[in-house]
C-alpha positions as CSV (number, residue, x, y, z in Angstrom):
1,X,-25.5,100.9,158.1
2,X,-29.1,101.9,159.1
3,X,-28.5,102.6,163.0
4,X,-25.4,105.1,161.2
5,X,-27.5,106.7,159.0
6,X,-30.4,107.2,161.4
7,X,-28.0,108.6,163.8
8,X,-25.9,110.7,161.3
9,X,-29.2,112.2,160.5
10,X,-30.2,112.9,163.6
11,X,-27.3,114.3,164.9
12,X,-27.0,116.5,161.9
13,X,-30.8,117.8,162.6
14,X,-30.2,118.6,166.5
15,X,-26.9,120.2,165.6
16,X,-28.0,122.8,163.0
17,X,-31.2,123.6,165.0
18,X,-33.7,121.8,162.3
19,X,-35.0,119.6,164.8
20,X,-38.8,119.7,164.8
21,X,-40.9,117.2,166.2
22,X,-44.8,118.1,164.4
23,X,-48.4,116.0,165.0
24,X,-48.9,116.0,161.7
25,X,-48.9,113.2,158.8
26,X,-46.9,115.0,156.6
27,X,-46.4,118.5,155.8
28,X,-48.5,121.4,155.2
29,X,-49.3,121.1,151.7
30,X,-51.1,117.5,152.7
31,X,-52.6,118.9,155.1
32,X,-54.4,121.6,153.1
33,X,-55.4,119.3,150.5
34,X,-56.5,116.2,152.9
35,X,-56.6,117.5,156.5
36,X,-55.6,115.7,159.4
37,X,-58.2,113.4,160.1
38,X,-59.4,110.2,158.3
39,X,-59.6,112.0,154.8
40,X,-55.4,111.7,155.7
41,X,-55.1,108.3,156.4
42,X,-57.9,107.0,153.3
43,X,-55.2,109.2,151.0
44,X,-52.2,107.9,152.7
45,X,-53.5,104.0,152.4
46,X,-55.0,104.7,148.6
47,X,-51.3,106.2,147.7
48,X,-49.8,103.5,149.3
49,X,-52.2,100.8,147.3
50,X,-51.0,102.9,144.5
51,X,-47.5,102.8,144.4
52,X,-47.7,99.2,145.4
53,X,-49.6,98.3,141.6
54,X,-47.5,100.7,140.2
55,X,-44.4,98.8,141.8
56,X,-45.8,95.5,140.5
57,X,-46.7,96.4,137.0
58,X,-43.9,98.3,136.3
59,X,-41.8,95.3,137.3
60,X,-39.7,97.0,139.9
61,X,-39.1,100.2,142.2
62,X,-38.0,103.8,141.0
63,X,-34.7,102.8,142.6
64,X,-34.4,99.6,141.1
65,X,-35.2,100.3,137.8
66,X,-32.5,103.8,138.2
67,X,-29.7,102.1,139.9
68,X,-29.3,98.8,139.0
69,X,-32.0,98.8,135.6
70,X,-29.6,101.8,134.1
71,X,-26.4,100.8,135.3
72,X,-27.0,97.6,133.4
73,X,-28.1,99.2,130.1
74,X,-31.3,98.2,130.1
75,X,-34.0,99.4,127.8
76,X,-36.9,98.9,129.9
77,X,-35.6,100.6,133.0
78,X,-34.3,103.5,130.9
79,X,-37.6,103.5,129.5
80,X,-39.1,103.8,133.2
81,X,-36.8,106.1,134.4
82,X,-37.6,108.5,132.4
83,X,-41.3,108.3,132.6
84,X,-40.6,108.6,136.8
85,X,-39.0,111.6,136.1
86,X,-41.6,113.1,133.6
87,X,-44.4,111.9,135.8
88,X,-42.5,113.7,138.8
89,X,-41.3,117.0,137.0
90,X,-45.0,117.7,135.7
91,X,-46.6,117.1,138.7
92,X,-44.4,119.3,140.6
93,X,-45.4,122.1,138.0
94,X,-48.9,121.4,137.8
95,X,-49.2,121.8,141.9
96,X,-46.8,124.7,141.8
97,X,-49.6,126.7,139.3
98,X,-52.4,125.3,141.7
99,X,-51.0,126.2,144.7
């Protein structure tokens, strides 16, 4: 399933010429906030660390709790979900009127 998917991917990129190979972490957004150096990689480990609690005390992942959590009918996950989704709609606004 993975090696397809990777491959599928792949292929897909090379054939419609979106192929791009960069040095970079991520992309340039990041960059402009963090930089490339080890600004990047003390952000990338602290978000990591982040979403790691965040995983724990919210007592599953975002695809957990949407998938299986909703499909299920259960309070909690709907609960989560839509607090993912809020957390992920405003901060896409609030960096859209910063940027």
């Amino acid at each position: 399933f993975f090696a397809g998917l990777s491959l599928g991917g792949g292929l897909a990129a090379v054939l419609s010429d979106a192929w791009v190979v960069s040095p970079t972490l991520a992309g340039p957004g990041f960059g402009h906030w963090f930089g490339q150096g080890p600004v990047a990689y003390a952000a990338l480990a602290i978000g990591g660390v982040l979403v790691g609690f965040g995983t724990r005390m919210g007592g599953g992942c975002t695809s957990g709790h949407g998938l299986l959590g909703l499909s299920r009918l259960q309070p909690g996950s709907l609960l989560a979900t839509a607090c993912f989704f809020g957390s992920g709609i405003a901060f896409s606004l609030l960096l859209e009127v910063m940027r």
